[in-house]
Each structure stands twice: as structure tokens, then as C-alpha cells.
PyMOL Python script that loads the backbone (N, CA, C, O; Angstrom):
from pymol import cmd

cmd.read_pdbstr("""\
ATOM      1  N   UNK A   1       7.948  39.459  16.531  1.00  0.00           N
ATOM      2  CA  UNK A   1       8.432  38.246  17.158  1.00  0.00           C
ATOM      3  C   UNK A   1       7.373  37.158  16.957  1.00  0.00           C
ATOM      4  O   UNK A   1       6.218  37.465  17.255  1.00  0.00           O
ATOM      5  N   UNK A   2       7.600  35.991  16.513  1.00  0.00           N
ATOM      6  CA  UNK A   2       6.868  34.858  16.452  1.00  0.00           C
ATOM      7  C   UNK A   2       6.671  34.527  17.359  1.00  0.00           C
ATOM      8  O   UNK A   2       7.473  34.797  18.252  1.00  0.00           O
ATOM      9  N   UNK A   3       5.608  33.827  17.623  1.00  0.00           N
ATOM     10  CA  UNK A   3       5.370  32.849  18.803  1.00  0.00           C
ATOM     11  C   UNK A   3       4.640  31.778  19.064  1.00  0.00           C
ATOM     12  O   UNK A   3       3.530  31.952  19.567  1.00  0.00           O
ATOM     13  N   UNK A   4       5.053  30.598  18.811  1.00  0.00           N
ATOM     14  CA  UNK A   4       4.497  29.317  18.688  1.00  0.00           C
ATOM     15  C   UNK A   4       4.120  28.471  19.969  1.00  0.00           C
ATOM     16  O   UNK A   4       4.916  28.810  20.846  1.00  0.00           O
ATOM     17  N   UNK A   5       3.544  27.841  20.289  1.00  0.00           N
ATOM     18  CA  UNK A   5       2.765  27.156  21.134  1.00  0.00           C
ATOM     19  C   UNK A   5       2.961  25.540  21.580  1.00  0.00           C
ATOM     20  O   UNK A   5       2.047  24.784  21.249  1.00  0.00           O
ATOM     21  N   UNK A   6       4.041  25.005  22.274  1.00  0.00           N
ATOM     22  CA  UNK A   6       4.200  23.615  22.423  1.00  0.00           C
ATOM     23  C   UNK A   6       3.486  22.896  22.901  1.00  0.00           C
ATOM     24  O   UNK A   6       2.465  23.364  23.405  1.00  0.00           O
ATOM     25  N   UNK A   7       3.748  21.310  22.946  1.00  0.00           N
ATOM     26  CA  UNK A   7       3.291  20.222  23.645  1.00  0.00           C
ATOM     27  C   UNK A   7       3.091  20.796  25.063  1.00  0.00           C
ATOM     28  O   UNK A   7       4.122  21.233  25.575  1.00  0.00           O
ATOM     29  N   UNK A   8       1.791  20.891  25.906  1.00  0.00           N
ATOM     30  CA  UNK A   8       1.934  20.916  27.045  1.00  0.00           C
ATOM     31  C   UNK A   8       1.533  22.156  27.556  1.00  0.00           C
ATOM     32  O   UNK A   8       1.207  22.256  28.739  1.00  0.00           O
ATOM     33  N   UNK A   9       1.515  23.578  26.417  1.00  0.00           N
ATOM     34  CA  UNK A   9       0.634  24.568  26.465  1.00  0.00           C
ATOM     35  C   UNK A   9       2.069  25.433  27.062  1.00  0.00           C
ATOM     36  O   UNK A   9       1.905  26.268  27.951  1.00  0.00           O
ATOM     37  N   UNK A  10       3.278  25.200  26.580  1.00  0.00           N
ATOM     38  CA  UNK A  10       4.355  26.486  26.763  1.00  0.00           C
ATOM     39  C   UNK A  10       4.733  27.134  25.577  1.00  0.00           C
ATOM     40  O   UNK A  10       4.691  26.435  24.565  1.00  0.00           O
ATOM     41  N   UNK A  11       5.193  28.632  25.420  1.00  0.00           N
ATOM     42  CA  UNK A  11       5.154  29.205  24.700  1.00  0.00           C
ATOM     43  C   UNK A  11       6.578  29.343  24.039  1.00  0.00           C
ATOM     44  O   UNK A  11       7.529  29.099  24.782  1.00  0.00           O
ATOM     45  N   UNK A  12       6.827  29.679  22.829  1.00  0.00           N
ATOM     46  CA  UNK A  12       8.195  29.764  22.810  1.00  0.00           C
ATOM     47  C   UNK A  12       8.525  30.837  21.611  1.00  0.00           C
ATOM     48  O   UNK A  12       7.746  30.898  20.660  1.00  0.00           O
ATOM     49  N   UNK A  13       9.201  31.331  21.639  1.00  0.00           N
ATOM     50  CA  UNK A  13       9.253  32.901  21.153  1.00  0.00           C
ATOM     51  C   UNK A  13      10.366  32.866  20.526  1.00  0.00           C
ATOM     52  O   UNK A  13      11.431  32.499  21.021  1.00  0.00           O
ATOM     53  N   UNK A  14      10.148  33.349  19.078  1.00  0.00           N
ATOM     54  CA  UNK A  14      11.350  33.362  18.101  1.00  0.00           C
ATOM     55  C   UNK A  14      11.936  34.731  17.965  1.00  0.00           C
ATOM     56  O   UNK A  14      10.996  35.522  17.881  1.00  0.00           O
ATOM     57  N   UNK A  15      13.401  35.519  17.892  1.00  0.00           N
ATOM     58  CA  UNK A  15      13.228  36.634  17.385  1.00  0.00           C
ATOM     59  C   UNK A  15      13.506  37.002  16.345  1.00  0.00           C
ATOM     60  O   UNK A  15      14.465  36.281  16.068  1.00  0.00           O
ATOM     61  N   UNK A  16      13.306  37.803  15.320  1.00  0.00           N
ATOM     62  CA  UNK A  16      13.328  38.522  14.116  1.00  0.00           C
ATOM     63  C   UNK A  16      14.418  38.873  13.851  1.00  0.00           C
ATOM     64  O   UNK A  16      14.777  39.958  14.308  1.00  0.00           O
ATOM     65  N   UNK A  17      15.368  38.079  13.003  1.00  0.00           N
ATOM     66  CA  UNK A  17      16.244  38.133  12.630  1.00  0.00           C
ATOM     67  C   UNK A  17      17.044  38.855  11.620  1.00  0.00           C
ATOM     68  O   UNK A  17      17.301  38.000  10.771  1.00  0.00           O
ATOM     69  N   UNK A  18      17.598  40.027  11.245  1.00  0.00           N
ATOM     70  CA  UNK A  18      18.054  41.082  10.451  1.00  0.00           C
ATOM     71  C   UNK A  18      18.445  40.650   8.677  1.00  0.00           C
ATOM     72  O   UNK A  18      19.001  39.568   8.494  1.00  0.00           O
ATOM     73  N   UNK A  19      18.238  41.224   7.889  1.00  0.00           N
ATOM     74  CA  UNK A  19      18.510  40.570   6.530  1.00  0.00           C
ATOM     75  C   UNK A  19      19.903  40.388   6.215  1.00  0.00           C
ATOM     76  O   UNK A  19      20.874  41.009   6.649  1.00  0.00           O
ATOM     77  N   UNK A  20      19.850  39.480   5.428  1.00  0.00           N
ATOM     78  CA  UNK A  20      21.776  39.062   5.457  1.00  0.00           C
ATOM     79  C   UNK A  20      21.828  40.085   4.230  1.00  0.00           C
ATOM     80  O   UNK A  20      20.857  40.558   3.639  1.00  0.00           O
ATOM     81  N   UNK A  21      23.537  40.380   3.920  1.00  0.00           N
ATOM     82  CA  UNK A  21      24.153  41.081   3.563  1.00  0.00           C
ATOM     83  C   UNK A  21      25.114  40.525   2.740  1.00  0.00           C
ATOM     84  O   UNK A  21      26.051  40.010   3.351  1.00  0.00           O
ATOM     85  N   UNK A  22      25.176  40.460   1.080  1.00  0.00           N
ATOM     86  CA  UNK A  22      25.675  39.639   0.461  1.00  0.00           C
ATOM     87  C   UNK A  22      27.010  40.431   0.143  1.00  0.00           C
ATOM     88  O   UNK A  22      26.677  41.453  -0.458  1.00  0.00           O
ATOM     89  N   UNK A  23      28.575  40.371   0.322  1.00  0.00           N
ATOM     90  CA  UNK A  23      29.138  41.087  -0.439  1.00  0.00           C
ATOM     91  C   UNK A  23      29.969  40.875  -1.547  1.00  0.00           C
ATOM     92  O   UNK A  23      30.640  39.843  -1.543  1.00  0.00           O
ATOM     93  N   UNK A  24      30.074  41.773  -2.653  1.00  0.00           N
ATOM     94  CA  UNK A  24      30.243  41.452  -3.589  1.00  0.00           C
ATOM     95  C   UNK A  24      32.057  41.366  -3.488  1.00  0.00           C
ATOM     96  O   UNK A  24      32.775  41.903  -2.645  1.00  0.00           O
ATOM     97  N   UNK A  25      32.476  40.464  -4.708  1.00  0.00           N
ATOM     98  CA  UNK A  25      33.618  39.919  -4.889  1.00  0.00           C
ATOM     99  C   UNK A  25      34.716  40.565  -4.593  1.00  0.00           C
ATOM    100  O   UNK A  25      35.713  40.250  -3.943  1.00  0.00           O
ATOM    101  N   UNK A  26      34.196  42.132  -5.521  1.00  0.00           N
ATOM    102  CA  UNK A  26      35.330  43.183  -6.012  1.00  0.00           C
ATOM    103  C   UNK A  26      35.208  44.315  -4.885  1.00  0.00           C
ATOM    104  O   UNK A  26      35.887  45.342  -4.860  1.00  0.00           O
ATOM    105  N   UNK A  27      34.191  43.938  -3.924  1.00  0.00           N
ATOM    106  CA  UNK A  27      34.656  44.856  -2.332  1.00  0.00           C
ATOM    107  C   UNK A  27      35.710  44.718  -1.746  1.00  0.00           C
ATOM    108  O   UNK A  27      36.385  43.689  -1.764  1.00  0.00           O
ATOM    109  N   UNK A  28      35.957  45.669  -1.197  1.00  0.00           N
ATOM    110  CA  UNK A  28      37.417  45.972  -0.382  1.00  0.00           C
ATOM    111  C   UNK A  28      36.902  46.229   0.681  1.00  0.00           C
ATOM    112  O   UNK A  28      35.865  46.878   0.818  1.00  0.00           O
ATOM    113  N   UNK A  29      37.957  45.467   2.069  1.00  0.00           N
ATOM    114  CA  UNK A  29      37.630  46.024   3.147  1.00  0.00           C
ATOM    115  C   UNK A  29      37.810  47.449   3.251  1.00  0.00           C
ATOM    116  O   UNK A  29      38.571  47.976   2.440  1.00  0.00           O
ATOM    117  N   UNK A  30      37.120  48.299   4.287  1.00  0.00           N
ATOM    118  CA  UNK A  30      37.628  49.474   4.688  1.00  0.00           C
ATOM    119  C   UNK A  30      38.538  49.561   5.430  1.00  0.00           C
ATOM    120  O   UNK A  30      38.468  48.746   6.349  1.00  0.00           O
ATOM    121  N   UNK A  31      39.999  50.660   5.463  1.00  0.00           N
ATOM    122  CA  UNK A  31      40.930  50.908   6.598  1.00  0.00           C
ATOM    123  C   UNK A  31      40.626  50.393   7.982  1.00  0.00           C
ATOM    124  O   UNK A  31      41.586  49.831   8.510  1.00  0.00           O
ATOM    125  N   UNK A  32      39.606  50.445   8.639  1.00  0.00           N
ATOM    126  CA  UNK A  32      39.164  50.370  10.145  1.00  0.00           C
ATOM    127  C   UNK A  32      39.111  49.206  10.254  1.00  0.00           C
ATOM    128  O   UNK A  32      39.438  48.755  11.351  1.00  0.00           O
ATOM    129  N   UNK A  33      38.590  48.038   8.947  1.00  0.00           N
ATOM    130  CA  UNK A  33      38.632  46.930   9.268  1.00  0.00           C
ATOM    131  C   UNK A  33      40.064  45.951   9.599  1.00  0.00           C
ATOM    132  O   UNK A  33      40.310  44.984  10.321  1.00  0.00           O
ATOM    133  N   UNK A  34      40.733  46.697   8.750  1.00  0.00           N
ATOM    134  CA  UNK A  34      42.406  46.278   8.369  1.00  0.00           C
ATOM    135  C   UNK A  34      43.079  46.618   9.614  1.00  0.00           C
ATOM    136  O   UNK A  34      43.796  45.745  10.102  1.00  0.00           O
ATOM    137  N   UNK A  35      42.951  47.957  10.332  1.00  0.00           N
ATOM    138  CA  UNK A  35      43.389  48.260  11.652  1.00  0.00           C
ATOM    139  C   UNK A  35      42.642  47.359  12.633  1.00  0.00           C
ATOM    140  O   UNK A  35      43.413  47.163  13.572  1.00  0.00           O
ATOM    141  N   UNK A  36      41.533  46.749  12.827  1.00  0.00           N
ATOM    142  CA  UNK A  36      41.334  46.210  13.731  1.00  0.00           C
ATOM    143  C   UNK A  36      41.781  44.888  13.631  1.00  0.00           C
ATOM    144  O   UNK A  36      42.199  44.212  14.571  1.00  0.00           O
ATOM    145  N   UNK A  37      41.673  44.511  12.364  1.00  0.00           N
ATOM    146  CA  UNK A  37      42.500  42.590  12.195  1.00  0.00           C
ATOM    147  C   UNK A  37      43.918  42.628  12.557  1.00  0.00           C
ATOM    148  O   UNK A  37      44.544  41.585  12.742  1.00  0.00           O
ATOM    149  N   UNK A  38      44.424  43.726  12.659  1.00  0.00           N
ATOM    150  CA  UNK A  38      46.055  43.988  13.072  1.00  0.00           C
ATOM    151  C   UNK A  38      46.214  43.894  14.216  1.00  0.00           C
ATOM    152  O   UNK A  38      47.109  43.207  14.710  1.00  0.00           O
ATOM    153  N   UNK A  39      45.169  44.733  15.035  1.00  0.00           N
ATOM    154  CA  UNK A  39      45.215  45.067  16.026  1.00  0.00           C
ATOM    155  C   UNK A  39      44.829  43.833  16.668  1.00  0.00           C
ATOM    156  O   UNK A  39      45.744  43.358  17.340  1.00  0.00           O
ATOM    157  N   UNK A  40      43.972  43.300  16.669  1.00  0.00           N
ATOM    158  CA  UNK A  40      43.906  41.806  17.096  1.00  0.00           C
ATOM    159  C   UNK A  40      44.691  40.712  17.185  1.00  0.00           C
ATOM    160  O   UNK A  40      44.813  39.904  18.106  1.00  0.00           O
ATOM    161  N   UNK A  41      45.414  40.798  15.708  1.00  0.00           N
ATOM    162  CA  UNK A  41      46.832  39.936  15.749  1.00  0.00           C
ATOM    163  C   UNK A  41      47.861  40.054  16.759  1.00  0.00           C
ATOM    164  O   UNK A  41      48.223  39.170  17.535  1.00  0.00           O
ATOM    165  N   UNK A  42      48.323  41.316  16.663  1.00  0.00           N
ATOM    166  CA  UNK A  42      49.292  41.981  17.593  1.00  0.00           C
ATOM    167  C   UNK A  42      48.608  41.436  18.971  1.00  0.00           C
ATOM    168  O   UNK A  42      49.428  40.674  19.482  1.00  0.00           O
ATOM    169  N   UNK A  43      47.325  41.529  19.852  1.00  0.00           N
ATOM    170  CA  UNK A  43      46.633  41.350  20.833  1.00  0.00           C
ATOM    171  C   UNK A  43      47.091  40.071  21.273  1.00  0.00           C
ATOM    172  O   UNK A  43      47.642  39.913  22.363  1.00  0.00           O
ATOM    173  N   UNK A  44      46.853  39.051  20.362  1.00  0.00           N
ATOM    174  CA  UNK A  44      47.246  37.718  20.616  1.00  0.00           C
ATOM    175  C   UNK A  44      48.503  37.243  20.680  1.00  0.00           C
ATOM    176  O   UNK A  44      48.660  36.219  21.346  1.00  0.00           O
ATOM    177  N   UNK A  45      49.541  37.782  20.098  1.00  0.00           N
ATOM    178  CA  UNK A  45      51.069  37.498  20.211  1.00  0.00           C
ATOM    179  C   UNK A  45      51.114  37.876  21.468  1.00  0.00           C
ATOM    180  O   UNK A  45      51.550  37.067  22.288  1.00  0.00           O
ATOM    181  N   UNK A  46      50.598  39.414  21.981  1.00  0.00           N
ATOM    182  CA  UNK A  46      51.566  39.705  23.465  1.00  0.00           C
ATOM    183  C   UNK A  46      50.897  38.779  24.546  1.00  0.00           C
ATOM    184  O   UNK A  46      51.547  38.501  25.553  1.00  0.00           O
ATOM    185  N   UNK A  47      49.109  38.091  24.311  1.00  0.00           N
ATOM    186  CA  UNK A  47      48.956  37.518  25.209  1.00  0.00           C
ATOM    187  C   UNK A  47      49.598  35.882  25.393  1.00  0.00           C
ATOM    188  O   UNK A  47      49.714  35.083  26.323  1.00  0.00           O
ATOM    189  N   UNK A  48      49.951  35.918  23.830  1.00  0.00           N
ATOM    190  CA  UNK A  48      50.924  34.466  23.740  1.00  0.00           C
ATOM    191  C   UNK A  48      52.222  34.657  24.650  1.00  0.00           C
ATOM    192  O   UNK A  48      52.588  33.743  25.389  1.00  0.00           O
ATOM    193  N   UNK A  49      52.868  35.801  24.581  1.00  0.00           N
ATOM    194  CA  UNK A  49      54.080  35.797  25.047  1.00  0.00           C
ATOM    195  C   UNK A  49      53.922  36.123  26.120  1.00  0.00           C
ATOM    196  O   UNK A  49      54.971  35.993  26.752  1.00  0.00           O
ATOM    197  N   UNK A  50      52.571  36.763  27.108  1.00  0.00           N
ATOM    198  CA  UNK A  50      52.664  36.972  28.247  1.00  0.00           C
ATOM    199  C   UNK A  50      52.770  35.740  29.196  1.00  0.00           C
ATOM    200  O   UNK A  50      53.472  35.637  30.202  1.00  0.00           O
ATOM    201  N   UNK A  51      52.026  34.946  28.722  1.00  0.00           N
ATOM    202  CA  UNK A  51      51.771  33.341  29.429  1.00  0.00           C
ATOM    203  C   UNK A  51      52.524  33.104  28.825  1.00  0.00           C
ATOM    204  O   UNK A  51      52.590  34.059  29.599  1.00  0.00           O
ATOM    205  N   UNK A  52      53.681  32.683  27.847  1.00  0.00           N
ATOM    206  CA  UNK A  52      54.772  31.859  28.188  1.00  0.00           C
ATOM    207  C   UNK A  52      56.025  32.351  28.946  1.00  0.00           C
ATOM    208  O   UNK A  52      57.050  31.747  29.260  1.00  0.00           O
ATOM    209  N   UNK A  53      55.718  33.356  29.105  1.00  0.00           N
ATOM    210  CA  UNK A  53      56.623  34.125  30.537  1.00  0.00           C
ATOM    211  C   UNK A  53      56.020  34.112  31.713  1.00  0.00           C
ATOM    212  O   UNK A  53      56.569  34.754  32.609  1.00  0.00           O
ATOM    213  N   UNK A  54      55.096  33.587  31.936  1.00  0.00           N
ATOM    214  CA  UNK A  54      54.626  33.219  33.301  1.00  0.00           C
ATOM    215  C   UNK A  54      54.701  32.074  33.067  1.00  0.00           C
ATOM    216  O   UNK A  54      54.395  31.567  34.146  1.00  0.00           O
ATOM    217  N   UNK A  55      54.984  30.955  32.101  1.00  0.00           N
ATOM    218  CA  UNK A  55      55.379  29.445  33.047  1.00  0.00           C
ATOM    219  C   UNK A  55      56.431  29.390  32.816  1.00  0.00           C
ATOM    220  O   UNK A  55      57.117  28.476  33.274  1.00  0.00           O
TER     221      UNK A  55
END
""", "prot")
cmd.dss("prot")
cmd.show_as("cartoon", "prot")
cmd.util.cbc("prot")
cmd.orient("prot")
């Protein structure tokens, strides 16, 4: 963790941030990813349709 030193003698603390992850063109998502973007979709329709049946 970095830690740099401001105006005024307060400290301020950076954290260490993980290496990015480039992916390539011709990757395919995996199944789990495809089930969860579904599953999310679906999530949002019933909460769409739940609130427009409550007003």
C-alpha cells in the first residue's frame, strides 16, 4: 500500500490495485456467464412487472 503525505501533515493511503486482464477477440464466454446474463434479464422483467402491478 502506498502512502503519501499531504498539505498539513495527513496521510493518505492508496491501495494496490490487481493487474488488468486483456481478453482476446476470439474468447467465448463460459456457460455460467450466459446463465447468469439470463438470469439477470429474466430478474428485471419480473421486477418490471412487479411494480407495474402495484401501481
Amino acid at each position: 500500500m502506498q502512502v503519501t503525505e499531504e498539505d498539513g501533515g495527513r496521510l493518505n493511503a492508496f491501495a494496490r490495485e490487481p493487474r488488468m486482464q486483456v481478453m482476446e477477440a476470439d474468447e467465448v464466454r463460459t456457460g455460467g456467464s450466459k446463465v447468469l446474463l439470463i438470469g439477470g434479464a429474466v430478474l428485471v422483467l419480473l421486477l418490471v412487472a412487479v411494480a407495474a402491478g402495484i401501481s
